[in-house]
N, CA, C and O atoms as CSV, one atom per row, in Angstrom:
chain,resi,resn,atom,element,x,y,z
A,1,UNK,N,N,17.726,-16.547,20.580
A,1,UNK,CA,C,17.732,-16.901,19.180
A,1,UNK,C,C,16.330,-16.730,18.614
A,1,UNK,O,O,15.315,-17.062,19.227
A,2,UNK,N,N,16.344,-16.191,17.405
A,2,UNK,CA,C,14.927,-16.082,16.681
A,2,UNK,C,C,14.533,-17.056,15.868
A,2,UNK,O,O,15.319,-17.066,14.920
A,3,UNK,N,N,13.664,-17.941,15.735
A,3,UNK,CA,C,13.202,-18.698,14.624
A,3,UNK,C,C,12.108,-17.452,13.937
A,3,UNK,O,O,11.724,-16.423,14.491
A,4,UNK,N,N,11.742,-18.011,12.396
A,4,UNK,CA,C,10.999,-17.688,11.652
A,4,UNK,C,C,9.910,-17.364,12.181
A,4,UNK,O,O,9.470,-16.224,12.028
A,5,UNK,N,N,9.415,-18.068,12.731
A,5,UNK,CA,C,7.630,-17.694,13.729
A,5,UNK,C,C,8.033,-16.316,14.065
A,5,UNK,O,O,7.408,-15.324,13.690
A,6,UNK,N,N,9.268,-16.286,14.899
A,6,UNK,CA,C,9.331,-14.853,15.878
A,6,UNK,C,C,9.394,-13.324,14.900
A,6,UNK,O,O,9.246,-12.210,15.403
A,7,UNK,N,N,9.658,-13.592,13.344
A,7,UNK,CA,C,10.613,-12.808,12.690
A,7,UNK,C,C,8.989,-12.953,11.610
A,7,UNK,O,O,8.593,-11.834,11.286
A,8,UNK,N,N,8.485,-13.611,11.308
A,8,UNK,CA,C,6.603,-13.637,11.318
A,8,UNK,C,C,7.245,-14.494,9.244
A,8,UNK,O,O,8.296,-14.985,8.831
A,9,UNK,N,N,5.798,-14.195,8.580
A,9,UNK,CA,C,5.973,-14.838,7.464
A,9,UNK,C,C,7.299,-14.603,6.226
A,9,UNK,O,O,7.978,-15.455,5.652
A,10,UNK,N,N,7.317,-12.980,6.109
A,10,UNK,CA,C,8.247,-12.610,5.099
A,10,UNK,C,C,9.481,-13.404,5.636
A,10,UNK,O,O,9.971,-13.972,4.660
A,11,UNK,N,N,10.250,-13.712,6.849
A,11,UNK,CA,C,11.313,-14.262,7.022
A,11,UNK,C,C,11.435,-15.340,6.479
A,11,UNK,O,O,12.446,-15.658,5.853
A,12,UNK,N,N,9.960,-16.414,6.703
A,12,UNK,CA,C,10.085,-18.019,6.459
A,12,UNK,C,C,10.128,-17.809,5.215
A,12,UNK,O,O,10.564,-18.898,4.843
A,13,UNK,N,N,9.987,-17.164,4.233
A,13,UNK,CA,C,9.802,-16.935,3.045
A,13,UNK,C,C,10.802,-16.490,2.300
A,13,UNK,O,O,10.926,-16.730,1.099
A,14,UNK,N,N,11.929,-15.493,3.312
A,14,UNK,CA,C,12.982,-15.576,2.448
A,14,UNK,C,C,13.017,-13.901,2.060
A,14,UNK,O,O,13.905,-13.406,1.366
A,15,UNK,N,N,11.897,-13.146,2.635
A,15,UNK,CA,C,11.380,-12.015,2.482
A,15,UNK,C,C,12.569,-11.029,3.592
A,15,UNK,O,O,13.231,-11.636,4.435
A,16,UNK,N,N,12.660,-9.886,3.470
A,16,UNK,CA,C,12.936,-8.710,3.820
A,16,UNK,C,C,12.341,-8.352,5.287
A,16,UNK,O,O,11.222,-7.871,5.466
A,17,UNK,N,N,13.379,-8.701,6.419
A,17,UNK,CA,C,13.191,-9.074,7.629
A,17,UNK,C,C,13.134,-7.615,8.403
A,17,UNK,O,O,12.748,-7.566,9.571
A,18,UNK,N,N,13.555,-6.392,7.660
A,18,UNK,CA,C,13.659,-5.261,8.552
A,18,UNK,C,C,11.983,-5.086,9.083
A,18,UNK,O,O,10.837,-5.525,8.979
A,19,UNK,N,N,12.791,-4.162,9.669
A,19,UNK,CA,C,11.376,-3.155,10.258
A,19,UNK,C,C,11.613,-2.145,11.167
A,19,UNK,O,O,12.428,-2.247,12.084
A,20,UNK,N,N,10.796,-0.979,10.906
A,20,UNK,CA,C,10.933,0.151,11.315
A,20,UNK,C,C,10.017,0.531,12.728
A,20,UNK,O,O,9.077,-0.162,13.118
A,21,UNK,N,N,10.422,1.580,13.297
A,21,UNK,CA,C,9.402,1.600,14.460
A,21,UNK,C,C,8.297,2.503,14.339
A,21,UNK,O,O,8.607,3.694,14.348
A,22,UNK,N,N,7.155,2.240,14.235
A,22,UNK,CA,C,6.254,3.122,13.934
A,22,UNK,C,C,5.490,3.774,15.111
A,22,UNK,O,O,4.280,3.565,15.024
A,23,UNK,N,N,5.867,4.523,16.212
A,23,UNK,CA,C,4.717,4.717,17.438
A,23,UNK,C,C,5.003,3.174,18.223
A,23,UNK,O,O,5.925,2.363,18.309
A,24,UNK,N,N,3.820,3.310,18.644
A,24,UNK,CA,C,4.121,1.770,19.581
A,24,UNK,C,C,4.315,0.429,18.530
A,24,UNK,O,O,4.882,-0.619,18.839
A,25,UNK,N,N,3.777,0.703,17.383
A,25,UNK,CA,C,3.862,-0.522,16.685
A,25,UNK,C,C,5.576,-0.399,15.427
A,25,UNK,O,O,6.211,0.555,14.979
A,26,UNK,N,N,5.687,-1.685,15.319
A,26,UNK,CA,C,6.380,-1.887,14.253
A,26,UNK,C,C,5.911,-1.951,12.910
A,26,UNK,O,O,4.787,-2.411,12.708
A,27,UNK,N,N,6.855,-1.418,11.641
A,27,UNK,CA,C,6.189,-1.530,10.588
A,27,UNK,C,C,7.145,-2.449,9.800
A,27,UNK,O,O,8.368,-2.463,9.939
A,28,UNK,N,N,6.490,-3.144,9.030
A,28,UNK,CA,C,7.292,-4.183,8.048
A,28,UNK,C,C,8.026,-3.439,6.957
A,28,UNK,O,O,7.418,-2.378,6.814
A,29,UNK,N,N,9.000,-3.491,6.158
A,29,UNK,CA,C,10.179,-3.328,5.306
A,29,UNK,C,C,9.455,-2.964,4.317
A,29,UNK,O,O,9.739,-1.981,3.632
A,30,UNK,N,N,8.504,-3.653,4.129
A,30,UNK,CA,C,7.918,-3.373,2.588
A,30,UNK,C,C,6.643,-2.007,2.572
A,30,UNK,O,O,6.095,-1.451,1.620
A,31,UNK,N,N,6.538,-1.855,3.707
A,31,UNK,CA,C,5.188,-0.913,4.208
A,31,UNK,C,C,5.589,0.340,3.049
A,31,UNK,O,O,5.049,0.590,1.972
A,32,UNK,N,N,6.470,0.843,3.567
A,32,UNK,CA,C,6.973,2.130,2.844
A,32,UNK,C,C,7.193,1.677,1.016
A,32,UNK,O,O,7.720,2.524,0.295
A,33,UNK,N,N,6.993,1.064,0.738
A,33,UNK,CA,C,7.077,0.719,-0.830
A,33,UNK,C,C,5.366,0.677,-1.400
A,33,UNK,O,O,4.841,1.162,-2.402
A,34,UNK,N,N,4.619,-0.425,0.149
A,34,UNK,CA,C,3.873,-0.147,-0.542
A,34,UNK,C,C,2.486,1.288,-0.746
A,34,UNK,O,O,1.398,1.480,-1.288
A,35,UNK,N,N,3.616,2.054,0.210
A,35,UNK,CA,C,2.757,3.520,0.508
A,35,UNK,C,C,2.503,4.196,-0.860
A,35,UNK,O,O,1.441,4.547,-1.375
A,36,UNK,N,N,4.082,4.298,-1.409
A,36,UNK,CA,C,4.264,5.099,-2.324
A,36,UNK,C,C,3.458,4.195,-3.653
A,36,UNK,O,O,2.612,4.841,-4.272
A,37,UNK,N,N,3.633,3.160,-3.964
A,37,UNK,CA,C,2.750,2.244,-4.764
A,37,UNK,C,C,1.256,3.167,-4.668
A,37,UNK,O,O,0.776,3.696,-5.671
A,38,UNK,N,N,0.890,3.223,-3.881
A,38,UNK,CA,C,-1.074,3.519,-3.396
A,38,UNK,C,C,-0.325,5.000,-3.444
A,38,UNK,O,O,-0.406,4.412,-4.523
A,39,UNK,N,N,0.226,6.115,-3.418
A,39,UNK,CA,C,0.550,7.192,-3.520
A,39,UNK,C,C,0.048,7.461,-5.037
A,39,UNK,O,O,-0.980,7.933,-5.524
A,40,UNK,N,N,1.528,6.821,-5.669
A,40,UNK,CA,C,1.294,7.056,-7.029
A,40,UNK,C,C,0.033,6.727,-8.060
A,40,UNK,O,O,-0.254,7.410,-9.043
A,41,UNK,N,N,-0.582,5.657,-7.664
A,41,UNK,CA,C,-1.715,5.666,-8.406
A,41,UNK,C,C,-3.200,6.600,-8.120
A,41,UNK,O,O,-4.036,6.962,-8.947
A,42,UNK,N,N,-3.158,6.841,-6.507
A,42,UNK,CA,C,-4.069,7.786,-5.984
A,42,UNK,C,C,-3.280,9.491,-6.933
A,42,UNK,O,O,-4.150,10.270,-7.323
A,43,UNK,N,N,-2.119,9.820,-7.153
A,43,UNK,CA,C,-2.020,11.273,-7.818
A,43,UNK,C,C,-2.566,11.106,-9.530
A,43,UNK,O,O,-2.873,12.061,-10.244
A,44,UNK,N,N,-2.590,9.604,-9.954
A,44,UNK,CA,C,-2.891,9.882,-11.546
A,44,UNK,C,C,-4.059,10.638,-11.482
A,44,UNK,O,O,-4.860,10.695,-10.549
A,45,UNK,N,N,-4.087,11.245,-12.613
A,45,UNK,CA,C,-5.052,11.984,-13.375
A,45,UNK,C,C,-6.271,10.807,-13.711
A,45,UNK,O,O,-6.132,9.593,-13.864
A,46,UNK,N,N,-7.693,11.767,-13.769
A,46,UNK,CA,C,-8.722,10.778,-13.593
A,46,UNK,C,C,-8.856,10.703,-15.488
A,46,UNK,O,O,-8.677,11.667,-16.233
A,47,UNK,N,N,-9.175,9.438,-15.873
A,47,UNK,CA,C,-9.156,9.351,-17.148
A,47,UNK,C,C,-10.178,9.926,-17.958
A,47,UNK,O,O,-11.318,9.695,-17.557
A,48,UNK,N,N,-10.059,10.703,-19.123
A,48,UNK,CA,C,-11.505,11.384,-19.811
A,48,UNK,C,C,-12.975,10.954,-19.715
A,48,UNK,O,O,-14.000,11.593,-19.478
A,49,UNK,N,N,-12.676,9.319,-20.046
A,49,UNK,CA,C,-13.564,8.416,-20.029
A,49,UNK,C,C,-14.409,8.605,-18.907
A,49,UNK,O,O,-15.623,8.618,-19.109
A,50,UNK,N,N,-13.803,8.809,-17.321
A,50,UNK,CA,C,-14.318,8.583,-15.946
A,50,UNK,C,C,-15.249,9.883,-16.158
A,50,UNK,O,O,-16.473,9.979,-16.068
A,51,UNK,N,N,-14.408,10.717,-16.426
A,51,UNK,CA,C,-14.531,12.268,-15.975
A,51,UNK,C,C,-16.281,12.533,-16.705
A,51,UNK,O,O,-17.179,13.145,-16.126
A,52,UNK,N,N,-16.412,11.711,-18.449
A,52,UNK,CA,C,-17.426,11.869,-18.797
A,52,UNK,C,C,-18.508,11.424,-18.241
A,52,UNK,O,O,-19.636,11.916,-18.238
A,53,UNK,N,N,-18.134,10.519,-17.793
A,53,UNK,CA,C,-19.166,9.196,-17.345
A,53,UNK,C,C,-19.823,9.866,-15.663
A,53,UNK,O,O,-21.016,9.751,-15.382
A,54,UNK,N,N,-18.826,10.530,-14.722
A,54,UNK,CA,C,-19.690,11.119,-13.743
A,54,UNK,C,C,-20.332,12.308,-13.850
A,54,UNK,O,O,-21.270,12.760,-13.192
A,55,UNK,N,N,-19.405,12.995,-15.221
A,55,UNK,CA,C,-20.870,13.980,-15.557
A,55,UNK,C,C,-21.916,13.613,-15.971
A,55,UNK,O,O,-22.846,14.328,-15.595
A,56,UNK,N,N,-22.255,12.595,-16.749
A,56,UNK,CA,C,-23.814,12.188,-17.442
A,56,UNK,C,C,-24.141,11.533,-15.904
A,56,UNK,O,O,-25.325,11.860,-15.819
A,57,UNK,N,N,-23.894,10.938,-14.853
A,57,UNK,CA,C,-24.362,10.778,-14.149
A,57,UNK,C,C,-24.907,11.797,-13.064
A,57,UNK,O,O,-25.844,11.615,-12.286
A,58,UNK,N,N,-23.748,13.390,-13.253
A,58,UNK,CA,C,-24.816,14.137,-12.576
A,58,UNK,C,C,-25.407,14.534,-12.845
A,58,UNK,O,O,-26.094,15.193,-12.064
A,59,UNK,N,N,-25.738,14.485,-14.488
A,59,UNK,CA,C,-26.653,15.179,-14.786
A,59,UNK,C,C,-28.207,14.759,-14.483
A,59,UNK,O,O,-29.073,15.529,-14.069
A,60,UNK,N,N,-28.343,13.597,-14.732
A,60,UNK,CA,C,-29.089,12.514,-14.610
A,60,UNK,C,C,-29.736,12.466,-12.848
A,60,UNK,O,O,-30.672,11.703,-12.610
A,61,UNK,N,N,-29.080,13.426,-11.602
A,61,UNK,CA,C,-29.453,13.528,-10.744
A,61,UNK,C,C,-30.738,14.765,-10.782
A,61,UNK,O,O,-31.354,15.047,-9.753
């Protein structure tokens, strides 16, 4: 039988108990959600603002 300890925090919590096998380790349920989360914000486009701001800084090198 598993208690919560064995099944770790998301269980005691009420959280999303899967998990996948990753290599030797296991990965938690939510891993893959939060890949694509850090995916999608790593593909946005860098904002004008940024884009200006590290050119006056190279220039400035």
């Amino acid at each position: 039988m598993h208690t919560d300890r064995d099944r770790g925090a998301g269980a005691a919590r009420g959280g999303d108990d899967r998990h996948e096998k990753h290599g030797d380790r296991e990965k938690p349920g939510w891993a893959d959600g939060l890949r694509q989360l850090y995916d999608s914000v790593v593909d946005e486009p860098l904002p004008d603002s940024f884009k200006d701001l590290l050119a006056k800084l190279d220039d400035k090198s």
